[in-house]
N, CA, C and O of each residue as an XYZ file, in Angstrom:
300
protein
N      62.199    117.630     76.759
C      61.862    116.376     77.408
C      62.940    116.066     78.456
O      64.130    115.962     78.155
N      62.453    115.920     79.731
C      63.264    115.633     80.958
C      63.807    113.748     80.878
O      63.146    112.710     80.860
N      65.315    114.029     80.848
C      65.403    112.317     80.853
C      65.909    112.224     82.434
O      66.404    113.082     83.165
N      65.599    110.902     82.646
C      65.741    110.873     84.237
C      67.125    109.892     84.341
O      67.722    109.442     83.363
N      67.525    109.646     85.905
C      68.338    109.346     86.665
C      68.308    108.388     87.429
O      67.158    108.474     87.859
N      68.638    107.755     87.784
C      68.163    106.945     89.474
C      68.729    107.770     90.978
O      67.932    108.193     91.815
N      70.192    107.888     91.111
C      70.179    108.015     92.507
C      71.322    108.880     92.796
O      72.282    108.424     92.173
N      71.690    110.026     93.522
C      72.477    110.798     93.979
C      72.709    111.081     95.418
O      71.796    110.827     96.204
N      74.021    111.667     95.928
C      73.882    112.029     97.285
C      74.498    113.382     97.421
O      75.298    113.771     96.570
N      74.057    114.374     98.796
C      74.473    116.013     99.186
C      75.634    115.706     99.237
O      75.876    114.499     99.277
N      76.643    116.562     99.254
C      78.156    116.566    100.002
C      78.078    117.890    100.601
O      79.064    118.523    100.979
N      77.016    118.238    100.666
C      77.194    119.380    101.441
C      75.596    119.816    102.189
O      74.707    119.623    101.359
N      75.108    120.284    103.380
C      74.176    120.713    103.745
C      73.366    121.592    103.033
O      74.013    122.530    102.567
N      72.579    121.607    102.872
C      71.904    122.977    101.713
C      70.355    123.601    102.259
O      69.392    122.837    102.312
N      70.240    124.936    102.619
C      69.279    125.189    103.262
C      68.144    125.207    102.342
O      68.638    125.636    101.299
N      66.962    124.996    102.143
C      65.857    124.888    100.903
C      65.153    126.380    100.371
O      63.931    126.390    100.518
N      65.440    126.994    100.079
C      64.948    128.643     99.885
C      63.326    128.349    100.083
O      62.711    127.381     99.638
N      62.951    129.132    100.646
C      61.157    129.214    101.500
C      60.784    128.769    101.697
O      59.600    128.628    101.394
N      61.619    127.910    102.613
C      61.369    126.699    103.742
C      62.303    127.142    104.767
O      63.251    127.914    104.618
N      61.775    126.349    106.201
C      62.870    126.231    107.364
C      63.659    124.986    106.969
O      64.511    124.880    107.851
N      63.811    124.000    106.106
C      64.317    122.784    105.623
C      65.463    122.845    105.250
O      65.845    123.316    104.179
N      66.444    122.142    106.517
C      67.717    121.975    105.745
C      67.740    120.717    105.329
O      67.214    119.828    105.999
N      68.441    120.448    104.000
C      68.557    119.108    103.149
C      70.053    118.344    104.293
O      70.559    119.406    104.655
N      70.752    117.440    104.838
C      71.981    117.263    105.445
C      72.523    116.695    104.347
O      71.831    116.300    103.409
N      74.114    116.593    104.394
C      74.695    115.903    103.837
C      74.624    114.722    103.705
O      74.565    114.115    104.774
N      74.604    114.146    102.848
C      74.520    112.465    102.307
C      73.239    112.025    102.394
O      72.814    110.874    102.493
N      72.416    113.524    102.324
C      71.266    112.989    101.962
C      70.899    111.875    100.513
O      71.615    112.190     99.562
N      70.152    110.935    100.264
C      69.490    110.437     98.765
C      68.967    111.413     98.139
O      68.298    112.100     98.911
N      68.964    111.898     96.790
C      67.701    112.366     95.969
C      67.325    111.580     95.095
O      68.200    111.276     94.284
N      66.726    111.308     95.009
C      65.944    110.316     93.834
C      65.246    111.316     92.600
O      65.127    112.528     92.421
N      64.881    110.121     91.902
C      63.677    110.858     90.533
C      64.657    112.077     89.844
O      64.218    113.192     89.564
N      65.693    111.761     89.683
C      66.624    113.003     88.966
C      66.165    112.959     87.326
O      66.255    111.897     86.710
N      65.630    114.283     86.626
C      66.032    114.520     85.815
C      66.667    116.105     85.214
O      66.845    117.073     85.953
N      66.928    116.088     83.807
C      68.146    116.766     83.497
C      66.771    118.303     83.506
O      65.560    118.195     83.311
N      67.441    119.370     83.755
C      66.600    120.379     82.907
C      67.475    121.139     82.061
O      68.500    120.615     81.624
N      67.045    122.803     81.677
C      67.247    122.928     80.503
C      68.686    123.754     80.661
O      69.364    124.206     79.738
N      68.907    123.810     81.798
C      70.433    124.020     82.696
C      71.519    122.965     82.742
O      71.471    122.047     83.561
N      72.493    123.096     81.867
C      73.541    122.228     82.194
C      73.656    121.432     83.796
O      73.528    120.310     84.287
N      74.034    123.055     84.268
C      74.677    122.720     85.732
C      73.384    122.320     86.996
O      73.706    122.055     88.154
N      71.999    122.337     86.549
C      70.836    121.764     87.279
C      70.300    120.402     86.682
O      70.367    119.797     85.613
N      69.629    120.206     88.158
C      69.456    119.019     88.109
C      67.690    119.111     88.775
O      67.446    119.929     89.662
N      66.623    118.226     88.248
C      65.484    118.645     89.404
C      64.859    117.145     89.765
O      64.545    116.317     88.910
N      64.733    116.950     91.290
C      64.728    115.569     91.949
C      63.898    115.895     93.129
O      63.372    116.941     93.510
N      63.942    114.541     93.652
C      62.876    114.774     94.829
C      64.139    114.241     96.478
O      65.187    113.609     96.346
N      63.602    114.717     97.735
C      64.192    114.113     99.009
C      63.148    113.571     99.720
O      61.978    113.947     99.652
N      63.587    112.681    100.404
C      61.923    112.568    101.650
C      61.383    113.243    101.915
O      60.182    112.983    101.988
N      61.986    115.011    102.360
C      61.673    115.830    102.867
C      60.892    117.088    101.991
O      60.157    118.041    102.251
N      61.557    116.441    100.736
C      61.051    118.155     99.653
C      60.874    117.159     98.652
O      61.521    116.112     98.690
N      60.051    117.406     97.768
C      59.323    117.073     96.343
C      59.621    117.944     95.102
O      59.242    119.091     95.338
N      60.114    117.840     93.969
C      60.372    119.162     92.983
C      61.350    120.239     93.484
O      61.267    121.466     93.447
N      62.421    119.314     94.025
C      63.805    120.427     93.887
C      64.190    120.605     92.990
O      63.712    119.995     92.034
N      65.362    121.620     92.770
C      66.083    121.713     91.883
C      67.589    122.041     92.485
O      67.785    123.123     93.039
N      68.415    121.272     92.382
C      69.836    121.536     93.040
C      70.812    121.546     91.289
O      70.642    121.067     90.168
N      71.625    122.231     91.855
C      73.214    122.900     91.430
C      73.751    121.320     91.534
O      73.657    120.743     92.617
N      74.267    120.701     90.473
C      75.476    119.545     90.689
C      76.585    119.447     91.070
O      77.280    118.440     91.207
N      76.838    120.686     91.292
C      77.924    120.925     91.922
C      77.994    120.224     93.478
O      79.026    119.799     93.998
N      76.834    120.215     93.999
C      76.150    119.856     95.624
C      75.993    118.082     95.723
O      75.695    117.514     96.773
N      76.271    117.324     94.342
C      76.309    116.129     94.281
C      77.186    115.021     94.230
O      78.319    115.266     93.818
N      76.892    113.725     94.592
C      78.098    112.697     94.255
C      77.113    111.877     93.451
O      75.886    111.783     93.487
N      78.111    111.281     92.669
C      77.076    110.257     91.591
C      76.828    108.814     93.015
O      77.610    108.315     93.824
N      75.442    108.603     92.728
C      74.529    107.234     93.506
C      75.130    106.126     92.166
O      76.116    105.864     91.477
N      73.424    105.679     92.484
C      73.429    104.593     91.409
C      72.585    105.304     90.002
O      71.470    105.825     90.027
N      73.562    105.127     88.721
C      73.306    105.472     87.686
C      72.806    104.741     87.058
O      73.241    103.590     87.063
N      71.608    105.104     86.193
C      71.194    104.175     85.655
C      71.309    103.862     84.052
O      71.136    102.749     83.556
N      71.693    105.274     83.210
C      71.605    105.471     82.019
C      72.510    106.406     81.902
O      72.995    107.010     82.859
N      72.886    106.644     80.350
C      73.626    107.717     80.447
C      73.619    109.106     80.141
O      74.657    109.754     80.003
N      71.837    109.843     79.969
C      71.840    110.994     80.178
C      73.112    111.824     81.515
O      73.631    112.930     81.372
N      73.259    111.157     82.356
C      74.204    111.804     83.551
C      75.560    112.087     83.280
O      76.276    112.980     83.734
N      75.831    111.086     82.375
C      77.456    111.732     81.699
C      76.875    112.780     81.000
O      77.736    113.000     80.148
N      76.084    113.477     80.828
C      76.302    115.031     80.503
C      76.408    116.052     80.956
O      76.652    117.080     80.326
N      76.215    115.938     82.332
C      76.555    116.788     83.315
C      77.945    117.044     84.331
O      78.436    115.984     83.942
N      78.457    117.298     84.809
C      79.691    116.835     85.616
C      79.212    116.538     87.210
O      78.690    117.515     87.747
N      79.283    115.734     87.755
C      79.028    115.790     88.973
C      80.426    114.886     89.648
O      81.049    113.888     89.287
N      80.526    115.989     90.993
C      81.978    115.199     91.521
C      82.026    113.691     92.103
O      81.399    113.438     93.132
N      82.689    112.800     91.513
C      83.097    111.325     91.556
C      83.232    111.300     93.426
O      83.557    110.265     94.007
């Protein structure tokens, strides 16, 4: 069971694998929840629907709960 998130941002540009879509930095992702990967995360952008990004690529937004302290994402 996927628990969700509210709000995150890129710190880094990220090109979208089989797409021409680059995500920019400080982009929003919304709709975050956890999957069955520590270090993933799967959310949506304006631009892409059903990503899945590395947390490593994140800054904590607005949190809403605390499924997200189980992951590390850089402060």
């Amino acid at each position: 069971m996927a628990r969700r998130c509210t709000r995150a941002t890129l710190i880094k540009d990220l090109k979208v694998k089989g797409t021409s879509e680059t995500i920019k930095r400080g982009t929003l992702v919304k709709n975050i929840r956890l999957t069955g990967n520590r270090g993933e995360i799967e959310c949506s952008t304006r631009q892409v629907k059903g990503l899945v990004l590395k947390t490593e690529f994140l800054k904590k937004g607005l949190i809403a709960s605390a499924p997200f302290a189980s992951i590390s994402i850089a402060s």
